[in-house]
C-alpha positions in Angstrom: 38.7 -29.1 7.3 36.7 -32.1 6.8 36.6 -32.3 2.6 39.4 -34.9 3.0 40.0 -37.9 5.0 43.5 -39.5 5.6 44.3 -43.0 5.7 47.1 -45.3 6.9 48.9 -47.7 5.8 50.5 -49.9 9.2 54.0 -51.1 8.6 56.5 -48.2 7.6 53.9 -45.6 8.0 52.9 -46.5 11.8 55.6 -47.8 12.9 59.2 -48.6 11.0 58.7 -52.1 11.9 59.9 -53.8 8.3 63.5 -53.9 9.5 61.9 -56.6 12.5 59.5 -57.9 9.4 62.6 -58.9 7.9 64.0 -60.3 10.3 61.5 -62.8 11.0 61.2 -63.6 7.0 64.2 -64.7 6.8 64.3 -66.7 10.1 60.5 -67.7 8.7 62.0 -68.6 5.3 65.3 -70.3 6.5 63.5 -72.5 8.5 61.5 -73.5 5.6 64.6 -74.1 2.9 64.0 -71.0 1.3 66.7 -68.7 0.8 65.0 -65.2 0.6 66.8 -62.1 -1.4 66.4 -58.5 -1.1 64.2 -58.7 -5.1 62.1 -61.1 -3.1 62.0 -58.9 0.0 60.8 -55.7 -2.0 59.4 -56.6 -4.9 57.2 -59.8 -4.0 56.3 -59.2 0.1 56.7 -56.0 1.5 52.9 -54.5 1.2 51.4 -57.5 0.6 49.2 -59.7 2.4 50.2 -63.4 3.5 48.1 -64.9 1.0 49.7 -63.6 -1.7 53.1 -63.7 -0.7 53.6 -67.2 0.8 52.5 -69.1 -2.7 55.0 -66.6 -4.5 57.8 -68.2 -2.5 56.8 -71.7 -1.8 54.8 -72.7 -4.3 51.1 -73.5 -4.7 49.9 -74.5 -1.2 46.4 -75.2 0.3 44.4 -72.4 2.1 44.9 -74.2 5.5 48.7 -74.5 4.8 49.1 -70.6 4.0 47.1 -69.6 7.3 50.0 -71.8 9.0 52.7 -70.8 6.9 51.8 -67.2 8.1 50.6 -67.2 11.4 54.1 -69.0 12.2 55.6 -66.3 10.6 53.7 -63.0 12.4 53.9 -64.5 15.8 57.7 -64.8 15.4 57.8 -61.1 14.1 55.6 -60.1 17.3 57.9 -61.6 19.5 61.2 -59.9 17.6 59.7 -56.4 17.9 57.7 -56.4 20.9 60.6 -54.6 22.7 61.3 -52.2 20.2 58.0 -50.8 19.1 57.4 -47.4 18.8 55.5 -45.0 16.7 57.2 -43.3 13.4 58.5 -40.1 14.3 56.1 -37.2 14.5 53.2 -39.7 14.3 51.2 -38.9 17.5 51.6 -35.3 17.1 50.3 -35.4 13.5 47.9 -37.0 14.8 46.8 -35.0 17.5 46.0 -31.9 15.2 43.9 -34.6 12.5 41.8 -35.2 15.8 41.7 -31.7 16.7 40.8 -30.7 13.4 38.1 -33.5 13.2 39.3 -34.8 10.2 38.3 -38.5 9.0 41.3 -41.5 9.9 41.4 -45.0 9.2 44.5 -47.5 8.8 44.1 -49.4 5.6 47.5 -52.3 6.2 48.0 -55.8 4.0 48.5 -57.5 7.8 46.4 -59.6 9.4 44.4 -58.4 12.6 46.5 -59.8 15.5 49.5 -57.6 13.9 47.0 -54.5 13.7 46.0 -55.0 17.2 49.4 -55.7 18.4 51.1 -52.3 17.0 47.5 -50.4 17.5 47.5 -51.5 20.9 51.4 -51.0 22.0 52.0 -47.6 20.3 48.7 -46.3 22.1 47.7 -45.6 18.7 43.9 -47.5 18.0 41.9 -44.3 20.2 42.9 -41.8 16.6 41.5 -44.3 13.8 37.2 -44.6 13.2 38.3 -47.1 10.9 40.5 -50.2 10.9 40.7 -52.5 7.8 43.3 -55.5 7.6 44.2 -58.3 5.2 40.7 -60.1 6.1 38.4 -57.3 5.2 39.7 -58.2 1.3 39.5 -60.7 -1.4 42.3 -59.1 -3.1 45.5 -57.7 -1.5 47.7 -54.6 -2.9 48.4 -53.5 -5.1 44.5 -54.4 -6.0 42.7 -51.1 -4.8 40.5 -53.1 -3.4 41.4 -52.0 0.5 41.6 -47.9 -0.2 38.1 -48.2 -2.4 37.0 -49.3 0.9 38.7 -47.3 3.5 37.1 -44.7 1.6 33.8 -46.0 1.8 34.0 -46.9 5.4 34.9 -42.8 6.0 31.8 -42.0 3.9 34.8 -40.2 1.1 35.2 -40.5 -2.1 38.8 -41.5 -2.6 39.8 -38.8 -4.9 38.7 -36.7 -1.5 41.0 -38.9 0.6 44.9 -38.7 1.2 47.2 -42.1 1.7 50.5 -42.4 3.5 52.4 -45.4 2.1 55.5 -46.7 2.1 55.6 -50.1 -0.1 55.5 -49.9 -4.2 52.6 -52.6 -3.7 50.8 -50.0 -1.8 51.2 -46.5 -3.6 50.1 -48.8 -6.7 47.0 -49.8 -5.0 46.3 -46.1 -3.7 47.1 -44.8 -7.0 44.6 -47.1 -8.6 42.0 -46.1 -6.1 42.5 -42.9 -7.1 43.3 -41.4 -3.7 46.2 -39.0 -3.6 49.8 -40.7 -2.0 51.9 -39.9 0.0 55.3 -41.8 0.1 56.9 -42.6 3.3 60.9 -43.4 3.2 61.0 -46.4 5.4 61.2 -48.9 3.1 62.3 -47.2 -0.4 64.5 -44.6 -1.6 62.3 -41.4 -3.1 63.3 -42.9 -6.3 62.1 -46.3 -5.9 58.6 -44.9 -6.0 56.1 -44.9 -8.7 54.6 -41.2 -9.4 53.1 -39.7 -5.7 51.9 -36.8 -4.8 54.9 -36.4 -2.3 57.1 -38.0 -0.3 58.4 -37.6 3.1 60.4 -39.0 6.0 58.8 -39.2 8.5 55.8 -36.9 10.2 57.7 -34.1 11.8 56.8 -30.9 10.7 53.9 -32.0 8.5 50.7 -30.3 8.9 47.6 -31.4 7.4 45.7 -27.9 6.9 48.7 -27.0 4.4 48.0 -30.4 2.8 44.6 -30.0 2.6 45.3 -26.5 1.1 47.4 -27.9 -1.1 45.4 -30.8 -3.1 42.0 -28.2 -2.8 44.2 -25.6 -4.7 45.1 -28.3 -7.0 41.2 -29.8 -7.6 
């Protein structure tokens, strides 16, 4: 059971917490004279890390001024979801049979650590993953492969050997490129708003990883 690993993505695969994300943006980007549309919303954020949003939207700015510009930004999307956390349906179960079944985890997620700790932490979460990589273990965000190429190195996998659960076209376009397989997660998109996966689903219920492991071993 252990010739593939599986890796995570955070928000929509975790937790369907991009609702509360954009929530915040837009109280974020009101405050800051920027009107923000739903193109912006899916198409220029969603997936990607602070860096590489913030100077999409407002222009080129200094490194010290984007750390602000998003730090102001996470803590008021902490606050906003704090009460409503709560793991993706089926997650924990899914879980518990990877961990039964000793196969490889790690969350590979575009946010920055205090988010990471914050939804590891609250949804109980942190004790399944060996491997944790956020937006500062990168140079380059999604949909740059950089993050999966190393998720998969961190498991000691090569990524053609490990299985991705996304749900931003940012990140299935980073997976892809990393040549992991991808699975697409409904959260944020409509099945046909993805680029090619492997398969998309829902949420976790019902999924077992032994039939998806059979699967992509049949399939080479």
């Amino acid at each position: 059971m252990k010739s593939f690993a599986f890796v995570f993505d955070m928000d929509g695969v975790i937790v369907d917490s991009n609702p509360y994300h954009e929530v915040a943006l837009r109280e974020f980007c009101e405050t800051h004279g920027y009107h923000l549309t739903e193109d912006d919303l899916r198409n220029r954020i969603f997936g990607r890390t602070n860096k590489d949003w913030i100077p999409m939207l407002f222009g080129p700015l200094e490194p010290e001024e984007i750390a602000l510009y998003g730090d102001e930004k996470e803590a008021l999307f902490r606050d906003i979801y704090a009460p409503h956390i709560r793991p993706l349906n089926g997650l924990i179960e899914f879980l518990d049979k990877l961990e039964a079944n000793g196969i490889p985890r790690a969350v590979a997620t575009s946010a920055p650590r205090e988010n990471a700790d914050f939804i590891l932490d609250k949804t109980g979460t942190r004790k399944y993953f060996d491997v944790v990589l956020d937006q500062s273990d990168v140079t380059r965000g999604k949909p740059d492969p950089e993050i999966y190429l190393k998720a998969a190195k961190a498991l000691k996998f090569p990524p053609t050997r490990c299985i991705v659960f996304e749900d931003s076209i940012s990140g299935v376009l980073a997976a892809k490129a990393a040549n992991c397989r991808v699975i697409g997660i409904t959260t944020t998109h409509k099945i046909d708003e993805f680029p090619p996966v492997d398969r998309v689903i829902d949420d976790f219920r019902g999924l077992e990883p032994t039939e998806l492991i059979a699967r992509f071993q049949k399939q080479g």
